[in-house]
N, C-alpha and C positions, 0 to 999 in steps of 0.2 A: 764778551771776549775774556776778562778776568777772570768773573766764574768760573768759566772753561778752560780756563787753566789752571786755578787754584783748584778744580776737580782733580783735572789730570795728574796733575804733582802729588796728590793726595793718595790717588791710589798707587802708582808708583812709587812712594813711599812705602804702602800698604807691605806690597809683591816686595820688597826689596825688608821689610820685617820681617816676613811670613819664610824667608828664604835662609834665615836665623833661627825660627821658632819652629818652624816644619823638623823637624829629628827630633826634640826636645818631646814634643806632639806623640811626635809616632811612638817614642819608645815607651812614654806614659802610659797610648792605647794598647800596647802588648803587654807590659806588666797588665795593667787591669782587666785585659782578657786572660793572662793565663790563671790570677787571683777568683775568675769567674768561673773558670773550665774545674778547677780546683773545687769550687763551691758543690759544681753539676756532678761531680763525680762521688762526691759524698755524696749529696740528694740521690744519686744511681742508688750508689750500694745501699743506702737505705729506706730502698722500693719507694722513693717519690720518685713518680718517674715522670709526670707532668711540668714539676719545678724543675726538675733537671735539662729535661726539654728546652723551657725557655732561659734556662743560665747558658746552654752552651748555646742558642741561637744569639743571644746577645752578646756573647763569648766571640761568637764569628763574624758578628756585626761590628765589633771596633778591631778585630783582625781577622782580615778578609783570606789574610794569606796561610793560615792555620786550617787547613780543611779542615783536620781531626775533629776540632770543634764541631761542625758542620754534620759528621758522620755518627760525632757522639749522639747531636740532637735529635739526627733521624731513628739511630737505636733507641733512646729513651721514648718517641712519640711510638713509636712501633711496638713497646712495650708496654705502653699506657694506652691502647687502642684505639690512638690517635693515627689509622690507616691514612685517610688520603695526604694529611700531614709529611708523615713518615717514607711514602711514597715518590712526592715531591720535591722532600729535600735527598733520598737514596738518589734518583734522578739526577741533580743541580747536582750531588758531589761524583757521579760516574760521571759527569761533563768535564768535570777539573783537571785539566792534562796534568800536572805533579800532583795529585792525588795517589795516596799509598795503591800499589795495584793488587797487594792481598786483600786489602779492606773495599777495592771497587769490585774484587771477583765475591764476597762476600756480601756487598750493598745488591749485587747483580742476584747471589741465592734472594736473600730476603726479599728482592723486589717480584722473586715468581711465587714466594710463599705468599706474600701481601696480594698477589693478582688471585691467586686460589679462594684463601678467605674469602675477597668481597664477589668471585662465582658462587661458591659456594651459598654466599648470602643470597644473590641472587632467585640461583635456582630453588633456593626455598621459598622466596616472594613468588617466582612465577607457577612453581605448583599450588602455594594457598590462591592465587589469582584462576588458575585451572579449576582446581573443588568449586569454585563460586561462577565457574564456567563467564568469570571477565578475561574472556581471551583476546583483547589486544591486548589486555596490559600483561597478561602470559607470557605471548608472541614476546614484548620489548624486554623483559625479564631476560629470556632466555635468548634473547639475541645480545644483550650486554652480556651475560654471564656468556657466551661465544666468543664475546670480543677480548675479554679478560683471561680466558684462557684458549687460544686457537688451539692448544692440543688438544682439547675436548671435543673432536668434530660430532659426537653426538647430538651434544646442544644447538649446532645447526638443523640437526633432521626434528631434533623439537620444536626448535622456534618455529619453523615451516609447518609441524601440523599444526600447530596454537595460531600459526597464520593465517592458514587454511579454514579452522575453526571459525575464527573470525571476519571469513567474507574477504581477506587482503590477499587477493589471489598475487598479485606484484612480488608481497614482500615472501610471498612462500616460495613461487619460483626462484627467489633471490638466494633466498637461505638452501634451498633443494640442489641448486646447481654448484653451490661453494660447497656444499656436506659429499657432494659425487665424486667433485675434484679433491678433495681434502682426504674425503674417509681412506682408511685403507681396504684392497681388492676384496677382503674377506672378512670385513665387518657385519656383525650379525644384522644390523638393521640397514645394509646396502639394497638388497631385494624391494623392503617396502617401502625406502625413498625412491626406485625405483619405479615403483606403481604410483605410489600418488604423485610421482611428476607427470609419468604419463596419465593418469585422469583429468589434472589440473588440464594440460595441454588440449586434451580431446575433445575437452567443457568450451574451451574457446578456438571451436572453430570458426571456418571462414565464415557460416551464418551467426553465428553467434552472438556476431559484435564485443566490444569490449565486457568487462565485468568489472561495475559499480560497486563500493566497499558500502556500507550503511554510513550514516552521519556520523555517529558517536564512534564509529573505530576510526573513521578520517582523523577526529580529533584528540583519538588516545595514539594516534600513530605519528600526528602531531607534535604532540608533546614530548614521544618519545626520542622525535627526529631532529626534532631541536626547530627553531622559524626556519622559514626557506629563504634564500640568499632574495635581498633586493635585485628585481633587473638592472642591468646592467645601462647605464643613460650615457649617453653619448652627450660630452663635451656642449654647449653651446657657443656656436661661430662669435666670436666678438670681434664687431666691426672697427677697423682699424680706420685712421684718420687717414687721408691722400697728406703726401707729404709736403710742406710750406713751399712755397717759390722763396722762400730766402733762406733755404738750407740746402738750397743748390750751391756748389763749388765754396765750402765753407772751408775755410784751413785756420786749425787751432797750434797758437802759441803757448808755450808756459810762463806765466806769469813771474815780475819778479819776485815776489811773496810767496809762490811755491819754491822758485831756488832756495830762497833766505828758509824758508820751512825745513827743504832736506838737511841744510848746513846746521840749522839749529840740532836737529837728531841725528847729526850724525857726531857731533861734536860733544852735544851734552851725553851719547851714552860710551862715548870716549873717556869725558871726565869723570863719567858714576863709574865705565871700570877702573879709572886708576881710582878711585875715591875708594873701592869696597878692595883692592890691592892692596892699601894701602892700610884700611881698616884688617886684613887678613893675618900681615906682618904683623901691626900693632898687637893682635888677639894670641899670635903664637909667642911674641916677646913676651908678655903677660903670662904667659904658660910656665916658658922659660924661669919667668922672675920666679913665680909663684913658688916652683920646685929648688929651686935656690934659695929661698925661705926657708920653707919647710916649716911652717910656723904649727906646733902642735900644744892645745893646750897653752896658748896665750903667748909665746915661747919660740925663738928664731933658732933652730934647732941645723941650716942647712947650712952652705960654705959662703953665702952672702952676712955676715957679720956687721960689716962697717954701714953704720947709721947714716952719715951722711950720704955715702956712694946708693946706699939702697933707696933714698927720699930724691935722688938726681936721677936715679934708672926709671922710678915711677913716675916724676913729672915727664921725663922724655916719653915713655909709653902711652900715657894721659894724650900728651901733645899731639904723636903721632894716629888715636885713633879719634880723637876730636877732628884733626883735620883729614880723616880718611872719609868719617861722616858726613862732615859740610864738603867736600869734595864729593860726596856722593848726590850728596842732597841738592848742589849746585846742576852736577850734570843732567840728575833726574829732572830740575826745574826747567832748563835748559831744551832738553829733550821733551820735554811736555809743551812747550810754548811751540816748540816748533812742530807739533802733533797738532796744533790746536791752529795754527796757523795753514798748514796742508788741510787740516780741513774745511776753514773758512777761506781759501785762498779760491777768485774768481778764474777762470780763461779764457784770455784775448781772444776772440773769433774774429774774424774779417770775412763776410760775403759780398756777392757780386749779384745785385738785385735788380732785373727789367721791370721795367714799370710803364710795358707797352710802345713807348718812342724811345727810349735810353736806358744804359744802364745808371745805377746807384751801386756805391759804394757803402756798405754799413760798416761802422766796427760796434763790437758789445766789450765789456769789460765787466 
């Protein structure tokens, strides 16, 4: 029981420092982030664009509330062709509702030039993949390089032949009917997505039965498709116990050790707020005095002059937050015992228990 409560007291101490040091904290972390955005913006201007990157991420890592930071970093990775990088954080700062909205219509440009690029890469994988006639990995090529850029509906009606090539009659109808709804009325290659959907179609009719992909496209379509979702399992029943015959007609009292528990916390966090009240006055007299000093250069320079009055205002200030502290520190302990108390406090049950010819009477405590 002491333990647990020289814990409890401890860390309520803790929360009651941290509540002093927390501002001190914070403004530390934003000078040192804006000394680091400082750093990143040199390394910008002189095309380190990889260092720059990680100063203003670290920049926005001890102030979260500075996006700029944030947008710096994604321009410098975007710079330094750090794509899915750059991507990611363009993304996280369009998310940031007080995010500049010039700089989120600009993260919004650069995020469709960055989706072009890595089509663009694409479709150059899935044509060297076409020359060498590995057309599922064509197909998947050219159906990312689809996804990256939807306005490209062409890249649908390719992915579907590179489908088709490859025996994946599934994924070509997939790709053929989104390039139909997508393309516009008078796209050059609307005609021949138009024929090879109807051949695909005519290939499986009702005799026909389905159509089997080969092995090795199964498993480059695989890869491409990412693993398939585990089934779905249904819960297992966990058998519940039949409930006691002596938990019949039970009625619970509270104990007098949870009373004295509440009375302890509500009385001890009474005493810690006059105790940190009291510390508060103390901390602004001290302010007070301090400016009334004015001590510069070793030197009482302010309109508090007289020696002795100034050595009687500092003992009384002393005095007052000494005992705002042990007033605080009393009610904290106070309020921790009786935290510690509600949670080791039992309740009185009384049941009414047959035992086949009579009743019984239990009490638990």
């Amino acid at each position: 029981m002491k333990s647990v409560q020289r814990t409890l007291v401890q860390f309520l101490f803790l929360v009651l420092l941290g509540l002093f040091a927390l501002p001190a904290l914070a403004l530390d972390a934003k000078k040192g982030a804006m000394n680091l955005a400082k750093a990143a913006a040199s390394a910008f201007e002189g095309g380190e664009m990889a260092k720059a990157a990680r100063l203003y991420l670290e920049a926005y890592r001890m102030d979260a509330a500075e996006s700029s930071y944030l947008y710096g970093a994604a321009r410098a990775e975007q710079a330094a062709g750090q794509t899915e990088h750059a991507e990611t954080h363009f993304r996280q700062f369009i998310g940031i509702k007080a995010a500049d909205s010039d700089r989120v219509t600009r993260a919004i440009g650069y995020l469709d030039e960055l989706a072009g690029l890595r089509s663009d890469e694409k479709v150059e994988a899935a044509e060297r993949f076409a020359r060498r006639n590995e057309w599922p990995l064509a197909a998947a090529a050219f159906g990312e390089a689809a996804r990256l850029r939807p306005d490209r509906t062409i890249l649908l009606y390719r992915a579907a032949a590179a489908a088709r090539e490859a025996g994946d009659r599934e994924r070509a109808l997939e790709w053929l009917h989104q390039y139909l709804a997508k393309a516009p009325k008078d796209a050059a290659d609307r005609g021949e997505a138009q024929l090879l959907l109807n051949s695909l179609t005519e290939t499986a009719g009702p005799s026909a039965g389905p159509t089997t992909a080969p092995e090795p496209v199964k498993r480059e379509r695989a890869r491409a498709l990412g693993p398939a979702p585990a089934p779905a399992v249904a819960p297992e029943a966990v058998p519940q116990p039949a409930p006691s015959v002596a938990e019949v007609a039970v009625a619970s009292h509270p104990s007098i050790q949870r009373r004295a528990a509440w009375w302890s916390i509500g009385s001890g966090a009474a005493v810690a707020i006059a105790g940190l009240i009291v510390l508060a006055v103390g901390k602004f007299q001290e302010s007070s005095f301090d400016a009334a000093l004015n001590v510069q250069n070793g030197k009482v320079t302010g309109t508090l002059t007289d020696h002795a009055a100034a050595v009687q205002q500092a003992n009384a200030i002393a005095g007052r937050e000494t005992a705002g502290v042990a007033l605080a520190g009393v009610g904290l302990a106070a309020a921790g015992a009786g935290l510690a108390l509600l949670l080791t406090a039992p309740e009185h049950q009384v049941a009414v228990v047959p035992d086949g010819r009579s009743l019984l009477l239990a009490w638990r405590f």
